[in-house]
C-alpha positions in Angstrom: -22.6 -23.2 -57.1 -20.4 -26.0 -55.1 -22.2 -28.8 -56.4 -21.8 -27.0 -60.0 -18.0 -26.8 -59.5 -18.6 -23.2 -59.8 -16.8 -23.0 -56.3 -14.3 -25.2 -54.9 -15.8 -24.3 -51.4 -18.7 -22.6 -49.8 -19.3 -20.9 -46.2 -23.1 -21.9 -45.6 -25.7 -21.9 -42.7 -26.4 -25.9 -42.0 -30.2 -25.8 -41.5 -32.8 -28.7 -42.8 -34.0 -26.5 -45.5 -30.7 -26.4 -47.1 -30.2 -29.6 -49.6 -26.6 -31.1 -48.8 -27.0 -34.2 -51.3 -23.5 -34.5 -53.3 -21.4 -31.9 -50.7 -19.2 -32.8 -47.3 -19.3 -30.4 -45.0 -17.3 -29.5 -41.6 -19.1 -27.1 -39.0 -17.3 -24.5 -37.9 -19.1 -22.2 -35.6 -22.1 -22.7 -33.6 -23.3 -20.1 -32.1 -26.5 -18.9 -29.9 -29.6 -16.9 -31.3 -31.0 -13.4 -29.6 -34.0 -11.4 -30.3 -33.4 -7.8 -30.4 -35.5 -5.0 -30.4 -35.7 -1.2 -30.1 -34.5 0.2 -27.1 -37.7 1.2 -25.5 -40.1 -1.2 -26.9 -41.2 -4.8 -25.6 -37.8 -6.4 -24.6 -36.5 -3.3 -22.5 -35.4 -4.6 -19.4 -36.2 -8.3 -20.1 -32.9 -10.5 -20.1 -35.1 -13.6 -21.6 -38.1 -14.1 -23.3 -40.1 -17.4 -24.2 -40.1 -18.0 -27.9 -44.1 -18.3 -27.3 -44.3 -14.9 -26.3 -43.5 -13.3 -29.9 -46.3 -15.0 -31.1 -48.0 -11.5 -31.8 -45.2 -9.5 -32.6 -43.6 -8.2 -35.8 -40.7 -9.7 -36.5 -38.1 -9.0 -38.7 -36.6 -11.9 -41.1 -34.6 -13.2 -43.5 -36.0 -14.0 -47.0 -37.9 -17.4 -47.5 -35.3 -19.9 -48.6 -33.0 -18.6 -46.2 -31.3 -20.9 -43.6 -32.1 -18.4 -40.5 -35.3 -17.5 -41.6 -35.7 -21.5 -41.7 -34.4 -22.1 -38.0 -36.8 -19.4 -36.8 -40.1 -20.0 -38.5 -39.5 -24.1 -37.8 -38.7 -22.7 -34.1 -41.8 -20.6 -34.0 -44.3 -24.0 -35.5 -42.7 -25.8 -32.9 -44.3 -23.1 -30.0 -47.6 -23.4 -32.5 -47.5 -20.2 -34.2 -46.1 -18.9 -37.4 -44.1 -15.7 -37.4 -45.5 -12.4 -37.8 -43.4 -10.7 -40.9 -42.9 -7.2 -40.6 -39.7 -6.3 -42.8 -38.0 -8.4 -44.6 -33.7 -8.2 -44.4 -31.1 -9.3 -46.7 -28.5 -9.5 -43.9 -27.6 -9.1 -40.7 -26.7 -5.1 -40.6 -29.8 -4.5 -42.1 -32.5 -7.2 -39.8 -30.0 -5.0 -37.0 -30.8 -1.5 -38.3 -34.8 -2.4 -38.4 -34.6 -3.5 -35.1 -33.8 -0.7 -33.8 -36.1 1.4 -35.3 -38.8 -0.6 -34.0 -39.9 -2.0 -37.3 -39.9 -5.5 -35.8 -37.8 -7.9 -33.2 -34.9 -9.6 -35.0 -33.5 -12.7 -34.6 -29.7 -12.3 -34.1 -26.4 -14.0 -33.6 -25.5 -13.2 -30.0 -21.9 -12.0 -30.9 -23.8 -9.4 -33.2 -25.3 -6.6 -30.5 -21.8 -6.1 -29.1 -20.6 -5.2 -32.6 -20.7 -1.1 -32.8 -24.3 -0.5 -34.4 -27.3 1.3 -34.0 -28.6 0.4 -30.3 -30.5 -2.3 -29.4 -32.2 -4.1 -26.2 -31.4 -7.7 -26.4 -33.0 -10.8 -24.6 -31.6 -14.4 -24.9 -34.0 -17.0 -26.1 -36.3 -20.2 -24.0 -35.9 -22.7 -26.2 -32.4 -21.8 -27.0 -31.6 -21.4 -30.6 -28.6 -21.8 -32.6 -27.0 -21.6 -36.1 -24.4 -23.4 -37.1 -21.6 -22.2 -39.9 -20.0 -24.7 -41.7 -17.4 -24.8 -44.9 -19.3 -26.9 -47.9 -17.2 -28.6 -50.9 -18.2 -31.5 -53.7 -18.4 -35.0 -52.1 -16.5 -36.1 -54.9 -13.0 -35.7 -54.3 -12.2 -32.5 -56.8 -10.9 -29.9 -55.0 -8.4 -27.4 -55.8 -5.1 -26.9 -54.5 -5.7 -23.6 -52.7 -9.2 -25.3 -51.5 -7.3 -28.0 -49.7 -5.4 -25.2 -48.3 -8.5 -23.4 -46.7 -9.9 -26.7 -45.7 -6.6 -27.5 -44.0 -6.0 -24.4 -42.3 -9.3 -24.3 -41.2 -9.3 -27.4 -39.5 -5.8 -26.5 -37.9 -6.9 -23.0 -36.4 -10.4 -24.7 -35.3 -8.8 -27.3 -33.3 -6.0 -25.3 -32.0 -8.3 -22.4 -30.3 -10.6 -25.3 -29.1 -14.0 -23.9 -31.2 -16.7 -26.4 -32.0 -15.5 -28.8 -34.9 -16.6 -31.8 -35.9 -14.9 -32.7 -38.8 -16.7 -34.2 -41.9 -14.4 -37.1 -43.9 -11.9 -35.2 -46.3 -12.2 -35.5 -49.9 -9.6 -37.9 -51.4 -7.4 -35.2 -52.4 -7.4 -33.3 -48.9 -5.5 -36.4 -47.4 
């Protein structure tokens, strides 16, 4: 829809599925990856867990396409197995939800499990994984007013409380 000039700007997940061709971008969050789980099911009590171990288990992910469910399943070839699908979730409350249940282990941003939610055990991840949020706009210098705005402001607050930024070029009329 960016590269349409349906939107002026775009929060996406910067992954190598995702084509970028025509569109700058500037990361603004990078954050960790958990898998979560039931309470009482295989990660109770476990603070890590080897990617290579959830070879066999369900998991729940995101739809194919999808920038997570690419960092996962190119994590999971990279340990020489492809991921179990259990349940399929459109977003993160949901992938949370079914975790917790027991319907599969979900791959999570860390920050997630200490949101108020259904409960979950949690175990940090060997490899690490880690998604990165970034704003998205046309390469091409047309931007709108209020887009240059967010752009601005977002680089301002990003630098000022020291979170991971590294800026792309800004379109000609961001100067």
């Amino acid at each position: 829809a960016v590269r349409a000039g349906e939107l002026d700007l775009a929060v996406v997940i910067l992954a190598e599925a995702i084509d970028l061709s025509g569109l700058a971008v500037a990361p603004l969050l990078s954050e960790s990856l958990v898998v979560a789980g039931a309470p009482g099911g295989t990660l109770a009590g476990r603070a890590h867990v080897a990617l290579g171990d959830l070879r066999d288990e369900r998991l729940v992910m995101f739809p194919p396409g999808s920038a997570m469910r690419g960092i996962v399943a190119r994590a999971c070839a990279e340990q020489g197995f492809q991921p179990r699908v259990a349940v399929e979730a459109m977003g993160f409350t949901a992938a949370r939800a079914y975790a917790s249940r027991g319907l599969g282990l979900a791959f999570l941003p860390a920050s997630l499990p200490a949101e108020s939610g259904p409960p979950l055990a949690v175990a940090t991840l060997d490899p690490p994984l880690e998604r990165t949020s970034a704003l998205a706009w046309r390469d091409d210098g047309a931007l709108s007013p209020a887009a240059s705005q967010v752009l601005a402001l977002a680089r301002r607050r990003l630098t000022s409380t020291r979170a991971p930024f590294r800026p792309a070029p800004p379109p000609a009329s961001c100067a």
